[in-house]
C-alpha positions in Angstrom: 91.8 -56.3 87.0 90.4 -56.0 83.9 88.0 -52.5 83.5 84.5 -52.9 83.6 83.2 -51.5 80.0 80.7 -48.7 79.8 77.6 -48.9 78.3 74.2 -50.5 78.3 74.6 -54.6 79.0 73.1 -56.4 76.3 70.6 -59.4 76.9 71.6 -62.5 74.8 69.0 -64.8 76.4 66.3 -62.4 75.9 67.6 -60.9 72.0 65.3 -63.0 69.4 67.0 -63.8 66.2 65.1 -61.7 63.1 63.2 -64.5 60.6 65.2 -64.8 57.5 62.9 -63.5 54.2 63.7 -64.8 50.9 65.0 -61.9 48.6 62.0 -60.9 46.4 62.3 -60.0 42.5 60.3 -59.2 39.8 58.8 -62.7 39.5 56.9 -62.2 42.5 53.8 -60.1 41.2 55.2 -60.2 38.1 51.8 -59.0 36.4 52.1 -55.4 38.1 55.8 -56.0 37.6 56.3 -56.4 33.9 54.2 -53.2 32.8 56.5 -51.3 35.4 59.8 -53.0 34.3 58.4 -51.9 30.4 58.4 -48.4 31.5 61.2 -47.8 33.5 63.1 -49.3 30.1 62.6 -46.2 28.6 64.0 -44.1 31.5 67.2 -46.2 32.1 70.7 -46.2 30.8 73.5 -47.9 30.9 74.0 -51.3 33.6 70.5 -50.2 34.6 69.2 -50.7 31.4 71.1 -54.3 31.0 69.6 -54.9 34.4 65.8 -53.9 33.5 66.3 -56.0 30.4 67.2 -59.1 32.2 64.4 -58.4 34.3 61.9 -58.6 31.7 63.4 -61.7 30.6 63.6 -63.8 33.7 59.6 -62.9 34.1 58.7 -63.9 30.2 60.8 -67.2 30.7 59.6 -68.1 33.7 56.2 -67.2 34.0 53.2 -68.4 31.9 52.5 -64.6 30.4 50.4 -65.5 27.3 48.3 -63.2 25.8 48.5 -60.7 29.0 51.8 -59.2 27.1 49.9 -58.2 24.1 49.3 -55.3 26.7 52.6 -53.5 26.7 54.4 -55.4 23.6 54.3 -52.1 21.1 56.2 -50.2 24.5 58.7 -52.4 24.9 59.5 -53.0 21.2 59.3 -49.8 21.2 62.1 -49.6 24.2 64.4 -52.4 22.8 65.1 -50.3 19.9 68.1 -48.1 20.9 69.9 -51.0 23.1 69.7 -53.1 19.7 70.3 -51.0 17.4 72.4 -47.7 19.1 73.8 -49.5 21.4 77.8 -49.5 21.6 77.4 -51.7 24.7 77.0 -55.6 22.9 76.3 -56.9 26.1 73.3 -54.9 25.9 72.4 -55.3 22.5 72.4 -59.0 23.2 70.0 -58.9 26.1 67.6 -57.0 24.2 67.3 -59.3 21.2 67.1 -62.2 24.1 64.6 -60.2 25.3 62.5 -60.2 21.9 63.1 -63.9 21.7 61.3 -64.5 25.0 58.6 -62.6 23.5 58.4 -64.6 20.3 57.2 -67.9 23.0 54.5 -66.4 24.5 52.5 -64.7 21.2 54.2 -67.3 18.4 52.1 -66.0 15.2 50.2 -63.0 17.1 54.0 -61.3 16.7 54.3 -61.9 12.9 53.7 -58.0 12.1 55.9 -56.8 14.8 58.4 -59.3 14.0 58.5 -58.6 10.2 58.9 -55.5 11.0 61.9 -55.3 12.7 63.2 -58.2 11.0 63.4 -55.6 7.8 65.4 -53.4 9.7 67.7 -56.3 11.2 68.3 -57.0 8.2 70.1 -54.1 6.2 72.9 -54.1 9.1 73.8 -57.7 7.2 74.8 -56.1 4.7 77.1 -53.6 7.0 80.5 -55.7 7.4 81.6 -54.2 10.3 78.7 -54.1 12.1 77.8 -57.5 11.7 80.9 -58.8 12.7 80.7 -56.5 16.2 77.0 -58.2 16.4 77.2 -61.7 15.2 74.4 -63.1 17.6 71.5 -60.7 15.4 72.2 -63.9 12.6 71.0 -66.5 15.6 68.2 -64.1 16.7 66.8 -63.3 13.4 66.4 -67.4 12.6 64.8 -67.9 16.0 61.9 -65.3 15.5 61.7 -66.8 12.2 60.9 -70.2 13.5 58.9 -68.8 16.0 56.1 -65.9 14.2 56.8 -65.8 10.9 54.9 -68.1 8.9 55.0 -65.9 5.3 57.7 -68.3 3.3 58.6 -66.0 1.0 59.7 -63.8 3.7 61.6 -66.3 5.7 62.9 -67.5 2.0 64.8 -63.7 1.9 65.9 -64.1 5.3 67.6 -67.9 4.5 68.7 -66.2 1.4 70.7 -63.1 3.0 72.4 -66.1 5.3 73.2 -68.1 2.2 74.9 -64.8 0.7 77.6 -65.1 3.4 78.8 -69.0 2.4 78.4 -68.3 -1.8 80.0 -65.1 -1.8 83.8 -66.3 -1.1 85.3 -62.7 -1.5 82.6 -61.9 1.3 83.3 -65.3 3.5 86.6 -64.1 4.2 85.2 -61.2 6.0 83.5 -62.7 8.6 84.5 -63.6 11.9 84.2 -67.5 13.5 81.5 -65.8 15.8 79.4 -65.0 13.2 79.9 -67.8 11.1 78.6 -70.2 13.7 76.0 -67.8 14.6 75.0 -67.8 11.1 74.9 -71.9 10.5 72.5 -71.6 13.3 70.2 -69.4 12.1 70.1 -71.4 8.9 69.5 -74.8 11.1 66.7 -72.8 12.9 65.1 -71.7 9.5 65.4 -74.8 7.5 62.3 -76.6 9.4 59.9 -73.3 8.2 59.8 -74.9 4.8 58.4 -78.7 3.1 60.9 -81.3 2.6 61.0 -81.1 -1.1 61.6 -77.0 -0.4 64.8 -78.5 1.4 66.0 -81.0 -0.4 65.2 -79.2 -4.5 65.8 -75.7 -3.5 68.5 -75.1 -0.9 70.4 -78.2 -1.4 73.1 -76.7 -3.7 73.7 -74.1 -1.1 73.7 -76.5 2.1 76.5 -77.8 0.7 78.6 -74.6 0.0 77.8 -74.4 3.8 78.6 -77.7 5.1 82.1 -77.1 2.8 83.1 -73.8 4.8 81.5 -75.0 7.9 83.9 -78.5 8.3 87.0 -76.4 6.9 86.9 -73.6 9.8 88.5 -75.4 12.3 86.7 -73.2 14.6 84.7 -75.6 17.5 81.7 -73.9 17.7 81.3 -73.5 14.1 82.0 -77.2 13.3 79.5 -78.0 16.0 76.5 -76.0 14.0 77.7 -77.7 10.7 77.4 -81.2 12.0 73.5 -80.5 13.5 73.4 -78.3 9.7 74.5 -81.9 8.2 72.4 -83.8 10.2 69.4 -81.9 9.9 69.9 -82.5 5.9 70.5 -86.0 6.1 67.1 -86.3 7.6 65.4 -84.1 4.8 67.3 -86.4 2.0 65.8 -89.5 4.1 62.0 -88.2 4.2 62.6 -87.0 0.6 63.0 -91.0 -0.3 59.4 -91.4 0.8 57.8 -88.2 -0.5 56.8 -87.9 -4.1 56.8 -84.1 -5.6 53.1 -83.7 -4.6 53.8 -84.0 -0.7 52.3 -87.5 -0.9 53.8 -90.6 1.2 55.3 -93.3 -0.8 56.2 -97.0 1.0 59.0 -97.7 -1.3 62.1 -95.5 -1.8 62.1 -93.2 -4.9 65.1 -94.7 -6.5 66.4 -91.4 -7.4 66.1 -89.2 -4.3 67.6 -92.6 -2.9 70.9 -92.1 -5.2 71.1 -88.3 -3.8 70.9 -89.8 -0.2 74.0 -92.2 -1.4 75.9 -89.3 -2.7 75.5 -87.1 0.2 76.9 -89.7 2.6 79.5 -90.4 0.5 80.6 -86.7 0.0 81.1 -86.0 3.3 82.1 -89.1 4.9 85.6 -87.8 5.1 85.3 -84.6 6.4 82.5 -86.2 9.4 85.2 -88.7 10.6 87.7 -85.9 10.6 85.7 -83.3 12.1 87.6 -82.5 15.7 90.9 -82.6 13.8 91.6 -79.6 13.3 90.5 -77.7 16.7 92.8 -76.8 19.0 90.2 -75.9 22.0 90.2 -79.4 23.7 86.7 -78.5 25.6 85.8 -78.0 21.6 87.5 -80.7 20.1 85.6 -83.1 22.9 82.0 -82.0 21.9 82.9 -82.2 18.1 83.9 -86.0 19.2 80.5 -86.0 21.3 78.1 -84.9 18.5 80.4 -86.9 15.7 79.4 -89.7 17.4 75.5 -89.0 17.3 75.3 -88.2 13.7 77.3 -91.2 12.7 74.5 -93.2 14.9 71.8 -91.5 13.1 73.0 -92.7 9.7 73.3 -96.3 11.6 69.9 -96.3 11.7 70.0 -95.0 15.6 67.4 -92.5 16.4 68.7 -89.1 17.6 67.3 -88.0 20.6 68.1 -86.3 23.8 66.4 -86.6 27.1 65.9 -83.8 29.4 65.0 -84.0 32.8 62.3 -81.5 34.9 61.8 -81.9 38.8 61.3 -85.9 38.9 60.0 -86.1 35.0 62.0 -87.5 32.4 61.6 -87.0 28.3 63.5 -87.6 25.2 62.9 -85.4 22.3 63.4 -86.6 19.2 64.8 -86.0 15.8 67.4 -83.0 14.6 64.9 -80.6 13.9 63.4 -80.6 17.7 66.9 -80.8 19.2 68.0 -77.8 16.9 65.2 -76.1 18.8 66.1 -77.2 21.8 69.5 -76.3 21.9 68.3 -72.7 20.8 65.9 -71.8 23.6 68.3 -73.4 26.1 70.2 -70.7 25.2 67.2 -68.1 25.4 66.1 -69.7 28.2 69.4 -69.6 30.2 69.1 -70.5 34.3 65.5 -70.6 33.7 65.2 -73.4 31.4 63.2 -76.0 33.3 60.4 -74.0 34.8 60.2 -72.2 31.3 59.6 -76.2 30.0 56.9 -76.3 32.8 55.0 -73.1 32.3 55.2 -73.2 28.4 53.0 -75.2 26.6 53.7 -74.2 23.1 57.8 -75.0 24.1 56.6 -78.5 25.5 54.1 -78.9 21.4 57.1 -78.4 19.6 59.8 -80.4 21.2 57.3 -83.4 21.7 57.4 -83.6 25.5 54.9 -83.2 27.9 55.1 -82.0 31.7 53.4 -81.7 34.9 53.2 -78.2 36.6 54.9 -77.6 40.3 52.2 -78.5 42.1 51.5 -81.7 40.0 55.2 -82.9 40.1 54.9 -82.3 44.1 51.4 -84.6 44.1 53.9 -87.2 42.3 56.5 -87.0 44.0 54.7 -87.6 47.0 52.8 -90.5 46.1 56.1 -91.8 44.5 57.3 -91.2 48.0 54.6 -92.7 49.7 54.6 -96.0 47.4 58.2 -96.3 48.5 57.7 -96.1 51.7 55.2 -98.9 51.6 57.2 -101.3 49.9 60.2 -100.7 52.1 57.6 -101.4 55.6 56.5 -104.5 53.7 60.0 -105.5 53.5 60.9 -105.1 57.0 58.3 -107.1 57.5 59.1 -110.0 55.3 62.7 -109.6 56.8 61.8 -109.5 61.0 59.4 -112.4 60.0 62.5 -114.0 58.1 64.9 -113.2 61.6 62.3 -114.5 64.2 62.2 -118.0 61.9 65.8 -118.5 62.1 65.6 -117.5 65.4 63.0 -120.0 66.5 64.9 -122.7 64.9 68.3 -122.2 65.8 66.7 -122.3 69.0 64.9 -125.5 68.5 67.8 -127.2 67.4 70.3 -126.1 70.7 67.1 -127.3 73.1 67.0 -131.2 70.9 69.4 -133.6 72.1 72.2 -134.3 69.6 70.7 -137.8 69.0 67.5 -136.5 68.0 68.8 -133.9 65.4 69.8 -137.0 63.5 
């Protein structure tokens, strides 16, 4: 016989399971949160730090902050500093110029100062050939706080310029890295809609092409991809430029001579767009070059480019390279929290085109979406039991009548 086990018996009838909470983070509260996260920044170090950063960031993508940030944004420019700039950690030093961009989309031109500002320290490290190549995602970051705050062309003009430098300066070229090179054909897709058509198509042309040369010759996937959107985002300023005479008026008939440049440009690079995924070995790249190939050579069929998103039950297309140049961007800002930042953020939802309901609006939707479904299935039934019981009467009719009276 087994021995009997010492201790006190425990009641499993009686023992009540403990309710399950939801973990709780920063976005709960997030308005005592956020001024707390800001100041711990400057007390933390290492994966802390990283962690505090991304903190920061899930609340200013996914929560409608606004003008509350104006607050505490001199503090936590202020604490972003080192991790951007000191940091040997890149993991870091990309979080924190996320960060910055998640400021940039809730105080747009209020930010131009600030942004200025640092933009003219960003800059000089360009120029530092090492350093660059260790932190190629500052050339994305600098084009999407462009887009975003600055509106002073002349400044954003020396910003384009400095990313032009790398593609006309061949000894320099062959210094970079494909990381930075890609990075850098984005920022110059991201700065290209800051300026007129005619700024486009009369002043940067010459170097769009050196670009779109370099750019279809890397044979590196994710550099080719930002060279089609680059080429696609021109072929839509040489379209416009057709229809635009030089004092920013709209024409109805083509200008026969920004019509020959449209020619030409096909023509150029018709080649080097059909042969685009050959030479990248990466198969998941060489697919998506095949992907986006395909749109671009739609959008000189006449097709128009768009992609649709989907929030909750909503559907929207946004159209045109210059919003889907956007897009692509903050998805990548955005990260996990891309929808409800599409929700919460109006001035996201102005500049891509689209237009959403909020939670509680999608839910009222959804319901009555539910509801009218619901209805029409009942009504259905209906129709259908009333459709069984006819059949029913008259198969029975016809077994109760004689054979010689069916006929």
């Amino acid at each position: 016989m087994a021995p009997k086990r010492k201790g006190k018996k425990q009641n499993y009838e009686d023992h009540e399971e403990e309710a399950y909470e939801e973990p709780r983070t920063e976005l709960d509260n997030w308005r005592v949160n956020l001024p707390n996260l800001v100041e711990r920044l400057a007390e933390t170090t290492d994966m802390e730090r990283i962690n505090t950063i991304r903190s920061i960031t899930d609340i200013l993508t996914a929560r409608s902050v606004g003008g509350e940030l104006r607050t505490y944004v001199d503090d936590l420019m202020l604490n972003l500093h080192d991790p951007i700039f000191y940091s040997e950690d890149k993991t870091e030093s990309v979080e924190a110029l996320i960060c910055i961009c998640t400021v940039c989309l809730h105080l747009y031109g209020y930010f131009e100062p600030a942004a200025m500002a640092f933009i003219n320290e960003l800059i000089p490290t360009f120029d530092q050939l090492q350093e660059i190549n260790e932190n190629p995602f500052r050339a994305f970051a600098i084009g999407y706080i462009c887009i975003l705050t600055v509106r002073n062309t002349e400044y954003t003009t020396k910003v384009l310029d400095k990313l032009f430098s790398f593609f006309t300066n061949d000894k320099l070229y062959k210094n970079l890295n494909d990381e930075l090179i890609a990075e850098s054909i984005t920022a110059i897709n991201l700065l290209l809609p800051c300026f007129a058509t005619s700024t486009v198509t009369d002043v940067f042309y010459e170097n769009i092409k050196k670009v779109l040369d370099k750019g279809f010759d890397s044979g590196d996937g994710p550099t080719v991809l930002a060279t089609l959107d680059l080429y696609g985002l021109t072929y839509e300023y040489l379209f416009e430029r057709q229809f635009v005479n030089d004092k920013g008026e709209e024409l109805d008939e083509p200008k026969p001579e920004a019509e020959e440049i449209l020619n030409a440009y096909i023509n150029d690079y018709r080649i080097p767009l059909r042969q685009a995924a050959s030479g990248i070995d990466n198969k998941d790249n060489q697919k998506l070059v095949r992907e986006k190939t395909k749109q671009i050579q739609g959008l000189l069929d006449g097709e128009d480019y768009t992609t649709k998103i989907s929030v909750n039950i909503q559907m929207a297309e946004v159209p045109g390279m210059k919003k889907n140049v956007f897009l692509n961007a903050t998805k990548r800002i955005a990260r996990f929290h891309f929808e409800q930042l599409l929700i919460v953020n109006r001035g996201v939802q102005h500049m891509l085109g689209v237009s959403f309901l909020d939670a509680s609006q999608a839910q009222t939707l959804k319901m009555n979406m539910r509801e009218g479904i619901n209805a029409e299935r009942e009504e259905n039934e209906k129709i259908r039991s009333l459709e069984v019981q006819k059949k029913r009467k008259l198969k029975e009719k016809r077994l109760n009548t004689p054979e010689d009276e069916q006929y």
